[in-house]
Every structure is written in C-alpha cells, then in structure tokens.
C-alpha atoms as one frame of an Amber mdcrd trajectory, in Angstrom:
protein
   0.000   0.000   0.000   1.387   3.619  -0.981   2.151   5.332   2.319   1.570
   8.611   0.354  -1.805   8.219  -0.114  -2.990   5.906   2.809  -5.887   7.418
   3.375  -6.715   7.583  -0.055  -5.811   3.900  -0.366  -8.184   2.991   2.765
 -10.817   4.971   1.539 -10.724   3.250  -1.892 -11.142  -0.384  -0.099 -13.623
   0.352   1.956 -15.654   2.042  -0.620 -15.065  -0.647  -3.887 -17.453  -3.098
  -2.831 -15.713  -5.518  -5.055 -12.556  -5.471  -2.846 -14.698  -4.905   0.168
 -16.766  -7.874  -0.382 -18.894  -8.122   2.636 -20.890 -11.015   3.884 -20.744
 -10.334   7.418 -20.771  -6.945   9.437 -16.838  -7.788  10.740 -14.850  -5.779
   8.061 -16.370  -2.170   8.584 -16.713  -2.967  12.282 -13.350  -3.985  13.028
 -11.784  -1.243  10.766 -13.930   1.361  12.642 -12.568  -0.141  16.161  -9.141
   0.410  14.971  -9.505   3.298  14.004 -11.685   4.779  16.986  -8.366   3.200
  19.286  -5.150   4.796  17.848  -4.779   2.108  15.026  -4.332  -1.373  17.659
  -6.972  -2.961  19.399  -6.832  -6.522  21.257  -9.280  -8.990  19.403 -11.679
  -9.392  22.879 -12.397  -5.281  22.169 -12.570  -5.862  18.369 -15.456  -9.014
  19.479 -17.393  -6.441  21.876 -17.589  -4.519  18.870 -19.650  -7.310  17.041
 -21.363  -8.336  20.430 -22.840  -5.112  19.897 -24.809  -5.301  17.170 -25.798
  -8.739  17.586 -26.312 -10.622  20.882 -24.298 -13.568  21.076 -21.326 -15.028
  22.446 -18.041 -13.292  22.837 -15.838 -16.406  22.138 -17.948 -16.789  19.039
 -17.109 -13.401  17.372 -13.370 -13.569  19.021 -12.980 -17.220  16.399 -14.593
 -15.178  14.014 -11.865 -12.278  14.223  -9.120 -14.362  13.678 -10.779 -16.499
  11.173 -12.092 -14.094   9.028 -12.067 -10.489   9.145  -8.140 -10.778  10.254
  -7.065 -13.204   7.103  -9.039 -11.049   4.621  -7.955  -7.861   5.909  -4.032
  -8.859   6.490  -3.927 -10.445   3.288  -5.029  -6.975   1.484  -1.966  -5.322
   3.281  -4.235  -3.402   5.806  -3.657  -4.906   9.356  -1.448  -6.834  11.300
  -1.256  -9.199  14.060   0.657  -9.928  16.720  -0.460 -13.140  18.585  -3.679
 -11.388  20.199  -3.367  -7.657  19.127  -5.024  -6.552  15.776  -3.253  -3.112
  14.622  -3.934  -0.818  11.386  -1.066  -0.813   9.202   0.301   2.657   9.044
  -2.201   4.132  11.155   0.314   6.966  12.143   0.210   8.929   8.840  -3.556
   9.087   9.100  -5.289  12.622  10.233  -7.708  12.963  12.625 -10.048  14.139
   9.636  -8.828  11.285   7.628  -9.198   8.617  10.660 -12.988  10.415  10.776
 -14.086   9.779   7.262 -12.791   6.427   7.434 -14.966   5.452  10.096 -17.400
   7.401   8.487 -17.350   5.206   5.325 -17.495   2.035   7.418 -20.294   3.288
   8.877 -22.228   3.821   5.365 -20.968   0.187   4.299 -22.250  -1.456   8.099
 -25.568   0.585   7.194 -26.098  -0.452   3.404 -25.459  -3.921   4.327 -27.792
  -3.849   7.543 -30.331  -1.725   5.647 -30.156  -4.584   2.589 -30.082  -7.541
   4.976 -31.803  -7.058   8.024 -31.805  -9.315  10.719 -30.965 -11.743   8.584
 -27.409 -10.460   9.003 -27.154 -12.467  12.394 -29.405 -15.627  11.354 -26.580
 -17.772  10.715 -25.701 -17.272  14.302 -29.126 -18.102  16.242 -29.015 -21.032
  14.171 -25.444 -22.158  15.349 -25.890 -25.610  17.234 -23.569 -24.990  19.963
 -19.727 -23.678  20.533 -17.125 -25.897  18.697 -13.429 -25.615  20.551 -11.046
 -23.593  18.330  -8.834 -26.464  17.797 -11.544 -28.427  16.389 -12.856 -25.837
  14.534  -9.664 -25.252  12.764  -8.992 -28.747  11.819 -12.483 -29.093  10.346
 -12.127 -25.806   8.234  -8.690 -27.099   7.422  -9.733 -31.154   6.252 -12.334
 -28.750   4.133  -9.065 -26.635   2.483 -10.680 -23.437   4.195 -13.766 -24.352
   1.683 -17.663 -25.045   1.976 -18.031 -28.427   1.957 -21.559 -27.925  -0.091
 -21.002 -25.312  -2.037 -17.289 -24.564  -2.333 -17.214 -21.015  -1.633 -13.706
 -19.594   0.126 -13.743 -19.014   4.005 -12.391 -15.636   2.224 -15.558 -14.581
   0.430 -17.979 -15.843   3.292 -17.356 -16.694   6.571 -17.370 -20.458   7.500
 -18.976 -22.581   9.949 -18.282 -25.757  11.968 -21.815 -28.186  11.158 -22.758
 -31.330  12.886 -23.890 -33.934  10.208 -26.273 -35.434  12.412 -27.564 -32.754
  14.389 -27.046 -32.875  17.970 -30.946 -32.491  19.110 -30.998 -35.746  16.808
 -28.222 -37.290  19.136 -25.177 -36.205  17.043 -21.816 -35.855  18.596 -19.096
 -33.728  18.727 -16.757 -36.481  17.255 -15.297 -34.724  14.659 -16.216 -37.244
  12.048 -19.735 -35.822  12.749 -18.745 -32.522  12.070 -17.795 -30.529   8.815
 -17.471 -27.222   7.508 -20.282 -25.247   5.521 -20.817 -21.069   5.187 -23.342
 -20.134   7.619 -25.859 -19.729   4.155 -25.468 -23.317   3.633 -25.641 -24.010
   7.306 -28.936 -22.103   7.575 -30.486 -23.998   4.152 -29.302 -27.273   5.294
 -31.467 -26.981   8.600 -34.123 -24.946   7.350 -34.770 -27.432   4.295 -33.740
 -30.915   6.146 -36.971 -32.181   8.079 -35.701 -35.999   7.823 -36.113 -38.034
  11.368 -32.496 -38.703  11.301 -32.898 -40.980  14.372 -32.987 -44.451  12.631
 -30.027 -43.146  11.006 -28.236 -42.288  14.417 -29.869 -45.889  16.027 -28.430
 -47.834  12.910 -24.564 -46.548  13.675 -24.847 -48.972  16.781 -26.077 -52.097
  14.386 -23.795 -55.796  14.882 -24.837 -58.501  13.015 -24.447 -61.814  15.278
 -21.728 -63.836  13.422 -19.993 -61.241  11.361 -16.105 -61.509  11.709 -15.679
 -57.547  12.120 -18.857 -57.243  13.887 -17.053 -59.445  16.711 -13.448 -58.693
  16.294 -11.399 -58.802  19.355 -10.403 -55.623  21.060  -6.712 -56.885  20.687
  -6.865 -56.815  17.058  -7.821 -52.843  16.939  -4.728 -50.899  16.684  -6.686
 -47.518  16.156 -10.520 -46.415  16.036 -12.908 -43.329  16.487 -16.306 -42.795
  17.018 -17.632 -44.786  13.923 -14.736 -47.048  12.636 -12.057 -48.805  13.648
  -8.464 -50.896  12.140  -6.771 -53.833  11.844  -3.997 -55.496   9.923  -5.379
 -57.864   7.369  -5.024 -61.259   8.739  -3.561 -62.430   5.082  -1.791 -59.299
   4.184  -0.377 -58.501   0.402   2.317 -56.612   1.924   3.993 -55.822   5.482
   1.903 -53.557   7.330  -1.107 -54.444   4.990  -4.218 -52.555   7.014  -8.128
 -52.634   7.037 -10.482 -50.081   8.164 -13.616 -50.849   8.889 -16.726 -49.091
   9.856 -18.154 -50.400  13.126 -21.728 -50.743  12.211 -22.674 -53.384   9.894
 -23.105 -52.615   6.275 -22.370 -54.355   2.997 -21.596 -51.658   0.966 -19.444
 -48.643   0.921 -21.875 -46.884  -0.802 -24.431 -47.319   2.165 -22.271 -45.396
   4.673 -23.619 -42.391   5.766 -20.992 -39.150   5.482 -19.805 -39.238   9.546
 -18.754 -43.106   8.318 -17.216 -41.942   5.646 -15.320 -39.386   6.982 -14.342
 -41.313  10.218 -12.865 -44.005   7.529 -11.374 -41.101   5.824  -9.850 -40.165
   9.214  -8.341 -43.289  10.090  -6.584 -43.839   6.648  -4.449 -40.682   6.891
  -3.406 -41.092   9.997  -2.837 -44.832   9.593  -1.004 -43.721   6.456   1.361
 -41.847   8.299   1.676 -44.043  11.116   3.113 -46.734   8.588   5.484 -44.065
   6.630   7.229 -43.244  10.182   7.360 -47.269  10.915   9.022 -48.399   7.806
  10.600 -45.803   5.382  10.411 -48.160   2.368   6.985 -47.407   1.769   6.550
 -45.113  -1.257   3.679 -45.874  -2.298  -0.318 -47.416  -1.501  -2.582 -49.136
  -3.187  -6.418 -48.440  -1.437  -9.432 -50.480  -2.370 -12.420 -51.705  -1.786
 -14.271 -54.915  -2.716 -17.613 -53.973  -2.754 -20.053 -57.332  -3.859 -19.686
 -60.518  -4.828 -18.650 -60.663  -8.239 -15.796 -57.583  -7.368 -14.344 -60.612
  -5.026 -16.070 -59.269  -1.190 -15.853 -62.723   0.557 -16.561 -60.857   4.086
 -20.071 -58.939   3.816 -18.738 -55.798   6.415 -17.657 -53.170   4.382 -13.628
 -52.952   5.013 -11.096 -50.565   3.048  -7.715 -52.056   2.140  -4.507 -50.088
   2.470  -1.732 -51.648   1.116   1.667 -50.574   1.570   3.933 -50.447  -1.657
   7.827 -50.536  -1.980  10.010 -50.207  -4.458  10.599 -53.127  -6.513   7.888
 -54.870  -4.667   6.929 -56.472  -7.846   8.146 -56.525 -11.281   6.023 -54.239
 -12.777   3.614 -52.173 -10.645   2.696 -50.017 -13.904  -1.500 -50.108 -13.529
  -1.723 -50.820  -9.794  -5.645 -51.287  -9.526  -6.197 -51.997 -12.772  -4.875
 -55.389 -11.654  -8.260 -56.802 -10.679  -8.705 -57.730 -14.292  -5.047 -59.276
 -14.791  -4.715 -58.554 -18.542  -6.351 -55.060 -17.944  -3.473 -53.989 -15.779
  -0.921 -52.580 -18.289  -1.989 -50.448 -21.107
C-alpha cells in the first residue's frame, strides 16, 4: 500500500465493494474499532464490537476475528497481528479528519449492508448448534481446504462454519467425524430445508450382526478407532503392514455409509497412512481399495477398506496398480 496516499488507499477499499466484499458486518466494524483506538486494538475489544450489534457469544465473534475479518484484511496489506493484538497498518500517517471519514465510510458500508439484509445479518448465528473448541474448529475448516463443503465457496468470500452432520438435538456428537465445515448460508439452508427423522439413522450406527467376523473382532486386534470405525492389519496381508479399516456398524456396501462413516474411515486412513510411513521408510507408495459385492471378489459382507503398503521393486512391474483386478487389464 502507498504510504503517500494511505488514506486515499483505505478509503478506496472500503468504498469498492468488489474489494470490500462483505458477507458479514466484521470488516467495517473492526476497521472502525481500529480506528476509533489509535490504530491497535486486542481482538476481545474488536469481538465487543460485534457483540454489539448482535447478541451472542463473545468467544464466538473472538474465532470469528481471527478467522475471518483478520485473514481477509491482512492479506489486502491493511492490518497486522501480533499473537492477540489486531493493529492498522500505518495508522500513524492518518489525520484525525482522515481517521474520521474512514470510520465514516465504514459506517455507510455497516448501514447499506444492515439496511439490505436485516436481521438476517445475524441468522446464521441463532441457528449455530452450539460452541465448537477452536482447535476443532480449525482442523475441520482445514480437512475442508478453508472451503464449503456444499457449495465450495472460500472461508475468504464468506465466513465459515463448523456443522454437525447429524444434528445434535438428533443425538449427534461432537466427534469430529460428525462434524464438517459449511458457510453459515449453507448451514442455515441445510437446517431450514432438512426435516428428515435422522434418528434411525443415528440408532443404525450402533447395528452388529451376530456372526460377522468384524462385527465381533477382538479388542486386541484394533490398533486404532474413532467414534464410527475402527483398524486392523489384514489377517492375510499382500504386503507388510497391509491394514483394514472398517466401519463399526454393519453394512455391505461402501456406498451405504452415511458421510460421519465416511469421513471417520477417511480419518483413520491418513493417519494410519502416516503411522506406517514413520514405521518403515520403504513405503513409497499405496494401493487403497475396496471390494464392494460378490462378483468384485467381497468374501466378508462388512464393508472394510484395504490399504496396502507399496515398496520399491515390490513387484516386477507395478505399472496399472488397480487396474490389476482384471489381470490382462493392468498394463496399457
């Protein structure tokens, strides 16, 4: 940003509304706090701020400060931070008239916004479902690449937030296979439009069919599980270190799993993954499949996801890996 014309800089960011692209009151508010407080303000202040126009939880608006209004507004070259300070860059060669209009021009961006949205500004947050820890909440928004998981907009263009799958007044967890990250428009659809009686679907993760191998697996056997799935080596493995995860309620298919299955699968085979990189440093590569019906060669009826180590060498010619099912499919 030209130091000579700061203000003229600000002024021109907070007035483009394409560079000022607001979705949420935070931008205009938290410039106007800076502004109001010689140029640095500790993020607690910066959440009263947005406590009050909207009445909800300070810890909520303090995650949504450093989530959002922080990385939008740092990565434009306007602010800094410094662990739990928020400043204005170059707040020093402002005037007091220029530090006014600024504020001034938040203020007529907060009001068009308000004026155009209404209450509806703060819907996404009486809808919320409860408080999510900041560590979880970050490593949700960061399995989702900082992206909705329904409609793929950026955290950057609208702010995101933490979902439970199966909601928890349906008996959903905070496991955070049961959790994923959607903008609070998405949020608000999802549980506005969704009137399903999801608790068959919660009763069902609990299902063990009487006689199935991985229904009755012995606790020894587990060398890591969550909430919804669990692992094993293969008790025939292709290669060393050859693993199976396994979802714990009984169900033939993949394609049958609900998403907190799949994700808690998901889950297990990148940390698994990395588990057998740091055992054996020979491993460059993995094959991952599923047999999935009879005539695709499923010979136990629980769904189960192979990961198979692969090493250099480990065969003659590896060229088509999966492709392999059908032997003279596998090179082309």
């Amino acid at each position: 940003m030209d130091m000579d014309n700061h203000y003229n800089s600000l002024l021109k960011f907070i007035t483009d509304k394409r560079k000022m692209r607001m979705q949420h009151i935070s931008q205009p508010v938290m410039l106007m706090t800076l502004l109001r407080n010689g140029g640095k303000a500790p993020i607690t202040q910066i959440a009263k701020e947005f406590l009050s126009r909207d009445e909800s939880q300070i810890d909520y608006y303090a995650h949504i400060t450093k989530a959002m209004p922080t990385k939008v507004l740092k990565g434009h070259g306007i602010v800094d931070r410094d662990k739990d300070d928020i400043s204005l860059v170059n707040y020093g060669d402002l005037s007091e008239s220029e530090i006014q209009s600024l504020i001034d021009a938040c203020q007529h961006r907060l009001d068009d916004y308000l004026d155009s949205h209404g209450q509806s500004a703060f819907d996404h947050r009486k809808k919320s479902s409860g408080y999510i820890s900041g560590t979880l909440r970050y490593e949700i928004l960061k399995k989702a690449k900082f992206r909705c998981e329904l409609c793929g907009i950026s955290a950057d263009e609208k702010a995101l937030e933490v979902d439970h799958i199966l909601p928890r007044n349906k008996g959903g967890g905070d496991d955070s296979s049961n959790l994923q990250a959607l903008c609070y428009s998405c949020n608000a659809m999802k549980r506005d439009r969704d009137d399903t009686d999801l608790r068959n679907i919660r009763d069902s993760y609990s299902h063990r069919e009487t006689g199935c191998l991985f229904c009755e697996i012995p606790e020894e056997r587990i060398i890591a599980e969550n909430e919804l799935a669990y692992a094993i080596r293969d008790g025939y493995p292709v290669t060393g270190l050859h693993t199976l995860v396994i979802p714990k309620r009984h169900v033939s298919s993949y394609f049958d799993l609900g998403r907190p299955e799949i994700n808690a699968c998901n889950m297990l085979l990148e940390s698994i993954k990395q588990d057998i990189q740091a055992t054996d440093t020979n491993v460059t590569g993995f094959n991952i499949g599923i047999n999935d019906g009879e005539d695709a060669g499923q010979t136990i009826f629980h769904c189960h996801i192979h990961l198979i180590p692969r090493r250099k060498g480990d065969v003659e010619e590896p060229r088509g890996g999966i492709r392999g099912v059908i032997p003279d499919k596998q090179k082309y």
